[in-house]
C-alpha positions as CSV (number, residue, x, y, z in Angstrom):
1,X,0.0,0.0,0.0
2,X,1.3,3.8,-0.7
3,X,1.3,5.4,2.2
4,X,2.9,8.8,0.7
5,X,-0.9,10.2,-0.2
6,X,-2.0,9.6,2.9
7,X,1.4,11.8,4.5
8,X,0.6,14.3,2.1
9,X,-3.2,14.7,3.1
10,X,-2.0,14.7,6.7
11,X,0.4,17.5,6.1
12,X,-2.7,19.5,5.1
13,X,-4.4,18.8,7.5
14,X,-1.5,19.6,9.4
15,X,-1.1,23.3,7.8
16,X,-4.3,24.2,7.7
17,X,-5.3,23.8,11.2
18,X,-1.3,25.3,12.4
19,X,-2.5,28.4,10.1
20,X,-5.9,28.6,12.3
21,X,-4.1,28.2,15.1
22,X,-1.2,30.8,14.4
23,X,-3.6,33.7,12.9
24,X,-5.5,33.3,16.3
25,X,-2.2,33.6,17.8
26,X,-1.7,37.2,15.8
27,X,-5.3,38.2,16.1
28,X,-5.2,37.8,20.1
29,X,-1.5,39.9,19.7
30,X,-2.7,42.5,17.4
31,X,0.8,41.5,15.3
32,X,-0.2,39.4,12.5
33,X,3.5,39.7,12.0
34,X,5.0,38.7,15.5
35,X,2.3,36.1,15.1
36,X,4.4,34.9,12.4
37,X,7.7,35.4,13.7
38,X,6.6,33.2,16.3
39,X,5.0,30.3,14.6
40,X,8.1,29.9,12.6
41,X,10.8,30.4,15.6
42,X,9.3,27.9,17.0
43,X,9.3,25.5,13.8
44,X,12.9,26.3,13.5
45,X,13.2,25.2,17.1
46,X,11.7,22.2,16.9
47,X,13.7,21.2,13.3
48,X,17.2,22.3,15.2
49,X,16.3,19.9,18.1
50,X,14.9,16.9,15.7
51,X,18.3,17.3,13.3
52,X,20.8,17.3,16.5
53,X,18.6,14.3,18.1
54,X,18.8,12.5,14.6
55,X,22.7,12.8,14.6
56,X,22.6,13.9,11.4
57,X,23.5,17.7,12.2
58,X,27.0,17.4,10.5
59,X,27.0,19.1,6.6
60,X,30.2,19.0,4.4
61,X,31.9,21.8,3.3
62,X,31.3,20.6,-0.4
63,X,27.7,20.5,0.1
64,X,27.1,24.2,1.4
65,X,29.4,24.8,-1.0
66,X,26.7,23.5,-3.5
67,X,24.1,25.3,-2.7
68,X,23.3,28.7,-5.0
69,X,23.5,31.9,-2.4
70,X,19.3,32.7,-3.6
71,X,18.3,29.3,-2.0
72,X,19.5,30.1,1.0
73,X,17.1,33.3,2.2
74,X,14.5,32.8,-1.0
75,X,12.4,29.7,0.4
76,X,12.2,31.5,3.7
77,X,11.6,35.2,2.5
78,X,8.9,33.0,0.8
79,X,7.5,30.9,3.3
80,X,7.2,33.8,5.5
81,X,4.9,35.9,3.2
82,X,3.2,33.2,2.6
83,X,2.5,32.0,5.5
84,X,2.1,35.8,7.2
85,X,-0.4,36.9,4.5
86,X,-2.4,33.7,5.3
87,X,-2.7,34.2,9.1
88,X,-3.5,37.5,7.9
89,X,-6.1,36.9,5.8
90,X,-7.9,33.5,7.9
91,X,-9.3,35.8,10.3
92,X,-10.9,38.0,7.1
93,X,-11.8,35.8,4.7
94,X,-12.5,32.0,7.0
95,X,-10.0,29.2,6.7
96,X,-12.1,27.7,4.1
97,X,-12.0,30.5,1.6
98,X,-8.5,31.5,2.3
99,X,-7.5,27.2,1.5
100,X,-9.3,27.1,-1.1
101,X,-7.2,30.5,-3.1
102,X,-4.0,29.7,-1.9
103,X,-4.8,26.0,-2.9
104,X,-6.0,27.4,-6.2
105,X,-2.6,29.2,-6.3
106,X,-0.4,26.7,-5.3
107,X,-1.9,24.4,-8.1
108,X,-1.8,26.6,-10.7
109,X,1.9,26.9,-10.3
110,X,2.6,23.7,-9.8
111,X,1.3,23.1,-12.8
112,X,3.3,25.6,-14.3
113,X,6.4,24.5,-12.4
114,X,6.3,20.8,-12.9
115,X,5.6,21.4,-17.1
116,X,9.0,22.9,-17.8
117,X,11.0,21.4,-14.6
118,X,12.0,24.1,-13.0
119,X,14.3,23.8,-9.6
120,X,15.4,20.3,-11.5
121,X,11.8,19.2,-11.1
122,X,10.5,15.9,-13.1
123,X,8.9,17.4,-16.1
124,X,5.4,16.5,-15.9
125,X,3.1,18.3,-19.5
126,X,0.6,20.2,-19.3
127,X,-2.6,18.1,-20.7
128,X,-6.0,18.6,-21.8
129,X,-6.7,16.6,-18.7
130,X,-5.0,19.1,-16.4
131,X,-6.3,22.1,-18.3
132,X,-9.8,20.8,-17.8
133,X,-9.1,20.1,-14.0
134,X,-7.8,23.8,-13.7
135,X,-10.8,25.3,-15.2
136,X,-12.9,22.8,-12.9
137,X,-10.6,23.9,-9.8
138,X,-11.6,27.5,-10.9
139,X,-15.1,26.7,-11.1
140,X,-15.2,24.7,-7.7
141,X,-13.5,27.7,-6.0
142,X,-16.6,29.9,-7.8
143,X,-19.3,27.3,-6.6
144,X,-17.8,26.9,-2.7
145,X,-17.4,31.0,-2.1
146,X,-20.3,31.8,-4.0
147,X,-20.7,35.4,-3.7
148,X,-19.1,36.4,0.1
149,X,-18.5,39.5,0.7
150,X,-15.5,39.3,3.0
151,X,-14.8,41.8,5.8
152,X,-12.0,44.4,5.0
C-alpha cells in the first residue's frame, strides 16, 4: 500500500489547522506579524532539536558549498509571506475560503512549475486533462465561495 498520499493529506491537515491556530495567535496579539515570527521560531526550534537528536547535524563543506547563495534566504523570504499573509487573511476571509485561493494558487503553479522542470523538477506536461481540471478547480472555487462578501 502507498502510504505517501495519505502523509501528504496529513500534512494538510496539518497546515491548515497550524494556520488557524497561528492567525489566532496574531489576532489575540494584534501583530499578525510577531504572530508569524513566532509560529516559525518555534518551527525552527523544533527542526534544530529533531536534526541534533537525529545525529545527522554534521554538513560538508562541499555540500554548502553547493548550494546557490538565492536558495539560502528565497524559500524562507517566501515561506514567510506566505504564510504571514495567510494568518492575515484567515481571520478576514475563514479558513475555508483562504484554503481554497492559496490551494488554487499553489496548483496553478505547480502546474506551471512541474511542465518545464523548473528547480530540476520531473517534467510533468501540461494536458488537456489538467487544463480541464484547472478550469474545474476555478469553477469549484466559484461554486464553494459563491458570492461572500469578506470583511476588510
Amino acid at each position: 500500500m502507498n502510504y505517501l498520499p495519505f502523509l501528504a493529506i496529513f500534512a494538510g491537515v496539518a497546515i491548515s489547522l497550524q494556520a488557524t491556530l497561528n492567525a489566532r495567535l496574531g489576532v489575540l496579539l494584534q501583530n499578525t506579524l510577531l504572530g508569524t515570527g513566532i509560529a516559525f521560531m518555534t518551527g525552527c526550534l523544533l527542526c534544530f532539536i529533531l536534526v541534533a537528536v537525529s545525529g545527522k547535524f554534521a554538513v560538508k563543506t562541499a555540500s554548502l558549498q553547493a548550494v546557490p547563495v538565492y536558495l539560502w534566504f528565497t524559500g524562507g523570504a517566501l515561506g514567510a509571506l506566505g504564510v504571514g499573509l495567510l494568518y492575515f487573511l484567515i481571520p478576514q476571509m475563514g479558513i475555508g475560503a483562504m484554503t481554497v485561493y492559496s490551494l488554487s494558487g499553489q496548483l496553478l503553479i505547480a502546474t506551471i512549475a512541474s511542465h518545464f522542470g523548473w528547480l530540476d523538477l520531473p517534467q510533468s506536461p501540461v494536458t488537456l486533462q489538467k487544463v480541464v481540471g484547472l478550469f474545474a478547480l476555478i469553477a469549484g472555487i466559484m461554486l464553494i465561495n459563491g458570492e461572500k462578501a469578506y470583511a476588510y
